[in-house]
C-alpha positions as CSV (number, residue, x, y, z in Angstrom):
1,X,3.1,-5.4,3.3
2,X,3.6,-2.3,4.7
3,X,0.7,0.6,3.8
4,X,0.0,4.0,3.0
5,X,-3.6,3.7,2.9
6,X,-6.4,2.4,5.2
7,X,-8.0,-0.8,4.6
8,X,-10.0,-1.4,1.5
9,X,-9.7,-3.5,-0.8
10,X,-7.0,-1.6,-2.7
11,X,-5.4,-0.6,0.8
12,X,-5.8,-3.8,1.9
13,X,-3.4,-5.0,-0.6
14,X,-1.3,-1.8,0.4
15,X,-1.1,-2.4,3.8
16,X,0.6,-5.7,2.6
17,X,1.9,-5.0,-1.4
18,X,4.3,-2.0,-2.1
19,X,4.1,1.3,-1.2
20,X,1.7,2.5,0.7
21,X,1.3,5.1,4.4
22,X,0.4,2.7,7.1
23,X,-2.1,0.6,7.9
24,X,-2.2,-2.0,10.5
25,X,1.0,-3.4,9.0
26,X,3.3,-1.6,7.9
27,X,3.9,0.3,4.3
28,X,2.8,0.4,0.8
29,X,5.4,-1.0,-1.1
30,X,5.3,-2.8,-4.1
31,X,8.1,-3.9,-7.0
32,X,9.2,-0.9,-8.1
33,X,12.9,-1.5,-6.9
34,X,12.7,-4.7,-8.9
35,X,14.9,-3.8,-12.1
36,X,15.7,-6.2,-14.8
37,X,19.3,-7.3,-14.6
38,X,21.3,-6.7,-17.7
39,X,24.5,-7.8,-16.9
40,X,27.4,-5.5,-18.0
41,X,27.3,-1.7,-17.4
42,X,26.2,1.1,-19.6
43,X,28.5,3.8,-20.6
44,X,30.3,5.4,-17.7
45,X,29.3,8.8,-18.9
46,X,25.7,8.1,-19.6
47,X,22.7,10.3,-18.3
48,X,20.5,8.8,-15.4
49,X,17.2,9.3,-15.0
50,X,14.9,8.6,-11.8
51,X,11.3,8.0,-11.8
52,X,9.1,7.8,-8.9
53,X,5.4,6.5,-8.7
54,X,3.2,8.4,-6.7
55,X,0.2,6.8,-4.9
56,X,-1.5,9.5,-3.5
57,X,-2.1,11.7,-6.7
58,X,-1.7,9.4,-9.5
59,X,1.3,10.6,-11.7
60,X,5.1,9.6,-12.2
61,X,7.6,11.9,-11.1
62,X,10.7,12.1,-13.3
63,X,13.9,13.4,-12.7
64,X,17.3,13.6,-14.3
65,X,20.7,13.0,-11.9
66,X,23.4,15.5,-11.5
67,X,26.4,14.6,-11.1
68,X,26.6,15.3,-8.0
69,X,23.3,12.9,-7.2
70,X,20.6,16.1,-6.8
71,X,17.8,15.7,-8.9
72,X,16.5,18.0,-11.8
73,X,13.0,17.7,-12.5
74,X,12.4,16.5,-16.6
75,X,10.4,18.8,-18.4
76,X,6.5,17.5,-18.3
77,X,7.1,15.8,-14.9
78,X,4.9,14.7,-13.4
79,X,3.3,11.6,-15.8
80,X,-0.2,10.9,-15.1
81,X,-0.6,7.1,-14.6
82,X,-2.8,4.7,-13.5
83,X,-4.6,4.9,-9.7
84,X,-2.5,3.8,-7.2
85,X,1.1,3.3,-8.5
86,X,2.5,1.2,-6.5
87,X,5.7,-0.1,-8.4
88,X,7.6,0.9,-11.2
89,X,10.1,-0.8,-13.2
90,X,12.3,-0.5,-16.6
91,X,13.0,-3.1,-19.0
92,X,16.4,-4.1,-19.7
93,X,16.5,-2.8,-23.2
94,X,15.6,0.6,-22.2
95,X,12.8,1.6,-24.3
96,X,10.0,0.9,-21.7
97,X,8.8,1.1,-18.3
98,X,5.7,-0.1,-16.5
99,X,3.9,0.9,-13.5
100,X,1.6,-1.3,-11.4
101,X,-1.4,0.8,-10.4
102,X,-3.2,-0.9,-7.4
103,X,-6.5,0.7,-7.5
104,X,-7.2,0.4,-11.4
105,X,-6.3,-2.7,-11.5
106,X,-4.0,-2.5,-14.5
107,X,-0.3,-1.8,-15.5
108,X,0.7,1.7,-17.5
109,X,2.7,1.0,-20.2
110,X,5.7,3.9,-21.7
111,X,8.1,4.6,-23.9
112,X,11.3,6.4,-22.7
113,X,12.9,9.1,-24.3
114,X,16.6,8.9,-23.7
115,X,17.2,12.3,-24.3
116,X,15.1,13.9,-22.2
117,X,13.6,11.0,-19.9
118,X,10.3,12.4,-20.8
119,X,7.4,9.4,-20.5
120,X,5.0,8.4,-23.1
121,X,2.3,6.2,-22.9
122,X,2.3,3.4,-25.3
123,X,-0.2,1.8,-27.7
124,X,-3.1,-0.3,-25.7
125,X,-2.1,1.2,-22.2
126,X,-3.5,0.3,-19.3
127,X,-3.1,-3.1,-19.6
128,X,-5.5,-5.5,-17.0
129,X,-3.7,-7.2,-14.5
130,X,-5.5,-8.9,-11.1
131,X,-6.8,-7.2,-7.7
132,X,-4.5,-5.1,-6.0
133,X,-1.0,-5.3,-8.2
134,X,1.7,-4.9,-6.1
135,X,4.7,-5.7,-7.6
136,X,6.5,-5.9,-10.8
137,X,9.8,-7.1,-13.5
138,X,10.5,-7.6,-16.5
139,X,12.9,-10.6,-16.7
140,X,16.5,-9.7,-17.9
141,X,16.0,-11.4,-21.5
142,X,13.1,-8.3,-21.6
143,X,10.6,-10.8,-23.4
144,X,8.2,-11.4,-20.3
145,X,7.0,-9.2,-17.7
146,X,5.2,-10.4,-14.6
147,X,3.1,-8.7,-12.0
148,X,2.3,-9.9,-8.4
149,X,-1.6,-9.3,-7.5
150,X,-1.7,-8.4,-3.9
151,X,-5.2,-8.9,-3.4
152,X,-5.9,-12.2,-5.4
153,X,-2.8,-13.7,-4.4
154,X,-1.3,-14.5,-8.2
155,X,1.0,-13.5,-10.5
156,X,0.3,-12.4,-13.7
157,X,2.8,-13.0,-16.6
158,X,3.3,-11.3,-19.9
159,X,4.8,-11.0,-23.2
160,X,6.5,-7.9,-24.3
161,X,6.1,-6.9,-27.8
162,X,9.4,-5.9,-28.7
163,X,8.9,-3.2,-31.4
164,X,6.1,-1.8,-29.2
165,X,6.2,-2.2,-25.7
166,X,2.8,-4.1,-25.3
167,X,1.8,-6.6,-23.1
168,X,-0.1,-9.7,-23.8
169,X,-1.5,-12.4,-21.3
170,X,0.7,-15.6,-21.3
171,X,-1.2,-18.6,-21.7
172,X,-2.5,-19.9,-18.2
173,X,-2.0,-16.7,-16.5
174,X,-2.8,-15.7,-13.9
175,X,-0.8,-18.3,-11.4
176,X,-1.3,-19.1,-7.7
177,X,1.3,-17.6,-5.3
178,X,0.8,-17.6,-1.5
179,X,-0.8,-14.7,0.6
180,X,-1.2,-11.5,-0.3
181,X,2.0,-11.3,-2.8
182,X,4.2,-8.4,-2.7
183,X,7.3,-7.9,-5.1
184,X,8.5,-10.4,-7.9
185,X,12.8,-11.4,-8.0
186,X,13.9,-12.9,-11.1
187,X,17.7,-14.6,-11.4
188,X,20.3,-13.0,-13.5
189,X,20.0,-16.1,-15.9
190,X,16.0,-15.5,-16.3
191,X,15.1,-19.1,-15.5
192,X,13.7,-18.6,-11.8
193,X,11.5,-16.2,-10.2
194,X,10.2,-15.3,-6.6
195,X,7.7,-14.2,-4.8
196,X,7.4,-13.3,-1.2
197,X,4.2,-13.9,0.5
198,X,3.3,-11.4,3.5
199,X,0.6,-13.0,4.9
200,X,1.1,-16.5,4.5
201,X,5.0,-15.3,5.6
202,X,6.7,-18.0,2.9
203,X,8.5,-17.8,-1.2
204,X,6.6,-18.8,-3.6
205,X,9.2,-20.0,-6.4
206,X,9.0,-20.9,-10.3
207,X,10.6,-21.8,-12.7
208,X,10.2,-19.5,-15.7
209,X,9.2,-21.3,-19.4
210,X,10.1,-20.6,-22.6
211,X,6.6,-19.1,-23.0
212,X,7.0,-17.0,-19.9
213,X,4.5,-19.3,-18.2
214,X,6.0,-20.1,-14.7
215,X,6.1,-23.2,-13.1
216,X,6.1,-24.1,-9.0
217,X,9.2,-25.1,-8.0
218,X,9.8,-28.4,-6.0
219,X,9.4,-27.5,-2.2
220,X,7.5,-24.3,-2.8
221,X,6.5,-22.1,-1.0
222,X,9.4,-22.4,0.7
223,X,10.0,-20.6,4.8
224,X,11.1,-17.1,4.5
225,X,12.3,-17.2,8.3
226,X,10.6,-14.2,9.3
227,X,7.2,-12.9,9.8
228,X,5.1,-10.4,7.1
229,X,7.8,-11.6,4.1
230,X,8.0,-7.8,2.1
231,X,10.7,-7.6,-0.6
232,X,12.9,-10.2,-2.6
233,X,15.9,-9.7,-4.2
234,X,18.3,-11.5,-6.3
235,X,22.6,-10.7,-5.9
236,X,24.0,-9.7,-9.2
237,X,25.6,-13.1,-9.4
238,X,22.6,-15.1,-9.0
239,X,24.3,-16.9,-5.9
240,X,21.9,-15.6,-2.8
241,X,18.0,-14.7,-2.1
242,X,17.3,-11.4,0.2
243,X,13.9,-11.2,2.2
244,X,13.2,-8.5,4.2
245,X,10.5,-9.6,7.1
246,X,8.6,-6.3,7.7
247,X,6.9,-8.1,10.8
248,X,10.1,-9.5,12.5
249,X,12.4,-6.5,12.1
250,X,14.9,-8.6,10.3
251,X,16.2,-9.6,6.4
252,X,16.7,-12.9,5.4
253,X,19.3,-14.1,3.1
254,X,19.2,-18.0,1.0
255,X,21.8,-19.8,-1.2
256,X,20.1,-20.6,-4.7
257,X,20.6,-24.0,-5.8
258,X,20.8,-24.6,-9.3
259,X,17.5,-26.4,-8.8
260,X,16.0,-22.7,-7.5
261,X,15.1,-24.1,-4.2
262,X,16.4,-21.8,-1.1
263,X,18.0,-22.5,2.1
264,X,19.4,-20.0,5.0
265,X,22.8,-19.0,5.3
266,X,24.2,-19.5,8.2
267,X,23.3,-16.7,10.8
268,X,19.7,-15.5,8.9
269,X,17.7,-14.1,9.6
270,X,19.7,-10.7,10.4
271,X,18.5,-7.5,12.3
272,X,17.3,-4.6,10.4
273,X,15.5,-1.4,11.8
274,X,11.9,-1.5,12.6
275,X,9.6,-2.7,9.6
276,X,11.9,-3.4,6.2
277,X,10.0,-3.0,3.7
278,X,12.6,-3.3,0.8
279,X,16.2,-4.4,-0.1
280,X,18.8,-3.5,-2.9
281,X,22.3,-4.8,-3.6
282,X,24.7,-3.0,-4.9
283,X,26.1,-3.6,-8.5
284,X,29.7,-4.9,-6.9
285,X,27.9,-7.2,-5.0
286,X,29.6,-6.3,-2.1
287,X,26.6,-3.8,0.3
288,X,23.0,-3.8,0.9
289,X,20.3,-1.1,1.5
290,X,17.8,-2.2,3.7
291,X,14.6,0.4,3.2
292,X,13.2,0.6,7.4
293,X,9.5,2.1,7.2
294,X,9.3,2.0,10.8
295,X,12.2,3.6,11.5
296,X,12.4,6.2,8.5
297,X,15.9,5.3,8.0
298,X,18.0,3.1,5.8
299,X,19.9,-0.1,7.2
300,X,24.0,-0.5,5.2
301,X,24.9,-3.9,5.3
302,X,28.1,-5.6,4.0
303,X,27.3,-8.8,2.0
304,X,30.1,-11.4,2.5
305,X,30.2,-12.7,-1.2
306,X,31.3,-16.6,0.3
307,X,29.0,-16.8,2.9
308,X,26.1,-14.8,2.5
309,X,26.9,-13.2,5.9
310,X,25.4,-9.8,6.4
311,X,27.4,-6.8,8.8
312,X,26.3,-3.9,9.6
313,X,28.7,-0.8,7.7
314,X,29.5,1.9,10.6
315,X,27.2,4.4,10.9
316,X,24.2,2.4,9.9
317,X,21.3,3.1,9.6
318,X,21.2,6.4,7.8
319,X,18.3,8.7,8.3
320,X,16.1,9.0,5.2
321,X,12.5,10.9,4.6
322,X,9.0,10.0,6.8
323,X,8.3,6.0,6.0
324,X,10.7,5.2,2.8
325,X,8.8,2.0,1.2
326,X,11.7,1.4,-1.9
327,X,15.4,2.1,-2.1
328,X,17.1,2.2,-5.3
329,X,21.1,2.2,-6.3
330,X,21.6,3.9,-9.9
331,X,23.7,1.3,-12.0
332,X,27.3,2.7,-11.7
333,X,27.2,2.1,-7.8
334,X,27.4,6.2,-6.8
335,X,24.2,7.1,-5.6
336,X,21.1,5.3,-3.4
337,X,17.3,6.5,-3.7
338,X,14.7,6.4,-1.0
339,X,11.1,7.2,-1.8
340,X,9.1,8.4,1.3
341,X,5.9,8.1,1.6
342,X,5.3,9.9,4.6
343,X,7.0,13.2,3.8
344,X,6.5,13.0,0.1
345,X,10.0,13.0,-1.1
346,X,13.0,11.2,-1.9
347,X,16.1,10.9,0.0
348,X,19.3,10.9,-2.2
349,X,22.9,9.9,-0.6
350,X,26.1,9.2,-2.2
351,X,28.1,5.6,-1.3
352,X,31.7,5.8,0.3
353,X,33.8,3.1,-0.7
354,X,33.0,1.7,3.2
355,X,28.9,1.4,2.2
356,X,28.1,4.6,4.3
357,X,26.3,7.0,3.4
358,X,26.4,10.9,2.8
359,X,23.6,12.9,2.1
360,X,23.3,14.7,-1.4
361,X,22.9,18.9,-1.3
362,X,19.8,19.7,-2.0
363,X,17.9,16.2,-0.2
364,X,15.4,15.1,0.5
365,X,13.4,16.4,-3.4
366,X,9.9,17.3,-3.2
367,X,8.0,14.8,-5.1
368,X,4.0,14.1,-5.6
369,X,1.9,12.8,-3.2
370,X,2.7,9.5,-1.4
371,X,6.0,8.2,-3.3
372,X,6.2,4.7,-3.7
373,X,7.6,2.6,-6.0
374,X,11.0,3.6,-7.7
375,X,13.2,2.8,-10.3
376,X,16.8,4.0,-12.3
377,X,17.9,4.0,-15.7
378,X,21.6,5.3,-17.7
379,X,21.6,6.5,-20.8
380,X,23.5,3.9,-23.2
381,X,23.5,4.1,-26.9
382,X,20.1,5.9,-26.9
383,X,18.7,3.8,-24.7
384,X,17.7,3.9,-20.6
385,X,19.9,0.8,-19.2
386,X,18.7,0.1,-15.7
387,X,20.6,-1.8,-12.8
388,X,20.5,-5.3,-12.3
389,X,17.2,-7.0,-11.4
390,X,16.5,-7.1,-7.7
């Protein structure tokens, strides 16, 4: 992965998990851009809310999103979390989010207020996870949460205790992945899940039980078809796999047999900027935001829904902040997110109906110290709905 920090243990698994300055490699990302998928949209007219984990000092940034796309600080923001957030993620019911924090070891646990999109912690928070967590989901059914661990290279799975947010250790966890695991990708349908590998440069891919245990697919790992394999991401229809390859300068995009095993479209893998560290598809299906650390800019790509085929929009890339490990799209399509971890901010743009684009008034927003992983929710019924799971 990319990295924030120097090499340590927990940098270590920065310079290769989510969101992180650099290191030898690259960034410091994580799965914080991994959002469950929850198929139809919340309420047009609902209230976003942003947060942002922040590596350097510890605490969750929260805003909430204008209109316009600026972003308005929640009252109490920053959170404190864990040490070391590097990925943050909601569930798809909208109650709770999750932050992985590298250095402790653990996952924070909290409850959402929909009103405000003020944080708090929940019952039994921190909860233990392996070395050097990196990434994280919840799967779209919102019963299991599962948490890549950079540094022993496994994934740990969870249940989700509905009524409070709680995780508990699924039987048999934690499982073996490749390398140095980075971000977790679930399907829409919640029966497969991946991980990319940087070090080892492959997809680990399972199939995902009935008791959230996970199960190596036949022909896993499978090539990524790049070097330093960062992010993963899922299309909204379940029909392709995106890898960016932080060490080849390119993304790399697979049809997803029923089965779950992966093969290359025709063309992958495609250029990017220098070091992508993270990739986001919009909820149309039809772009995607390639996140370039190297470059401190953002890569538009239009995704040809038949073929997997990826094109550059016009005017890509888009500058964004110093080093941007994440990029995030809220769930109505309308706005894209860039934590950057060398400036400490986030970049905000708005999305022409060509994929470009604009910058927000007002961007990039100060945030805390070392921004990493990211994720967006919308208001719905009293509830925090956020985008699909990629």
């Amino acid at each position: 992965m990319k990295k924030l920090l120097p090499v340590s243990t927990a940098a270590a698994f920065i310079c290769a998990a989510a969101f992180l300055s650099a290191c030898s490699s690259g960034g410091l990302h994580g799965s914080s851009a991994v959002l469950p998928n929850v198929g139809a949209m919340p309420d047009a007219g609902g209230a976003e809310f942003l947060y942002v984990g922040n590596y350097g000092d510890n605490t969750i940034s929260a805003w909430k999103v204008s209109s316009s796309g600026a972003l308005v600080a929640v009252k109490g923001s920053p959170f404190a979390s864990g040490q070391g957030p590097t990925a943050f993620a909601v569930d798809p019911t909208g109650l709770y989010a999750y932050s992985a924090n590298n250095t402790t070891n653990d996952v924070s646990g909290y409850s959402i207020n929909a009103t405000s999109g003020a944080l708090t912690a929940i019952s039994g928070s921190p909860f233990a996870a392996g070395s050097g967590p990196s990434g994280i989901a919840v799967d779209p059914t919102g019963k299991f949460a599962y948490v890549s661990n950079y540094t022993d290279s496994d994934l740990s799975a969870y249940t989700v205790d509905a009524s409070s947010g709680a995780l508990t250790a699924v039987k048999g966890s934690p499982f073996a992945t490749g390398t140095e695991p980075e971000y977790v990708a679930i399907d829409p349908k919640a029966k497969l899940l991946y991980v990319p590998n940087y070090s080892s440069s492959n997809i680990s891919g399972f199939s995902i039980e009935s008791s959230g245990a996970v199960k190596a697919l036949k022909g896993s790992p499978f090539k990524s078809g790049g070097g330093d394999t960062d992010g993963a991401t899922v299309t909204p229809t379940g029909t392709f796999l995106l890898t960016p390859n932080y060490g080849s300068n390119t993304i790399s995009v697979f049809t997803l047999a029923k089965s779950g095993a992966i093969a290359p479209v025709k063309g992958s893998p495609f250029a990017t900027g220098y070091e992508p560290t993270n990739a986001v598809v919009s909820p149309n299906g039809k772009f995607v935001f390639v996140s370039n650390y190297g470059d401190s800019d953002i890569s538009v790509f239009s995704l040809n829904a038949k073929t997997g085929a990826l094109a550059q929009v016009k005017g890509s890339p888009f500058t964004a902040g110093t080093n941007p490990e994440y990029v995030v799209i809220d769930p109505a399509g309308k706005f894209v997110y860039a934590p950057n971890v060398g400036s400490n901010n986030v970049s905000a743009w708005s999305v022409e109906s060509s994929g470009a684009l604009k910058t927000v008034k007002g961007s990039p927003f100060a945030s805390g110290t070392e921004p990493a992983g990211i994720a967006i929710c919308r208001v719905s019924s009293g509830k925090c709905i956020p985008p699909a799971l990629r």
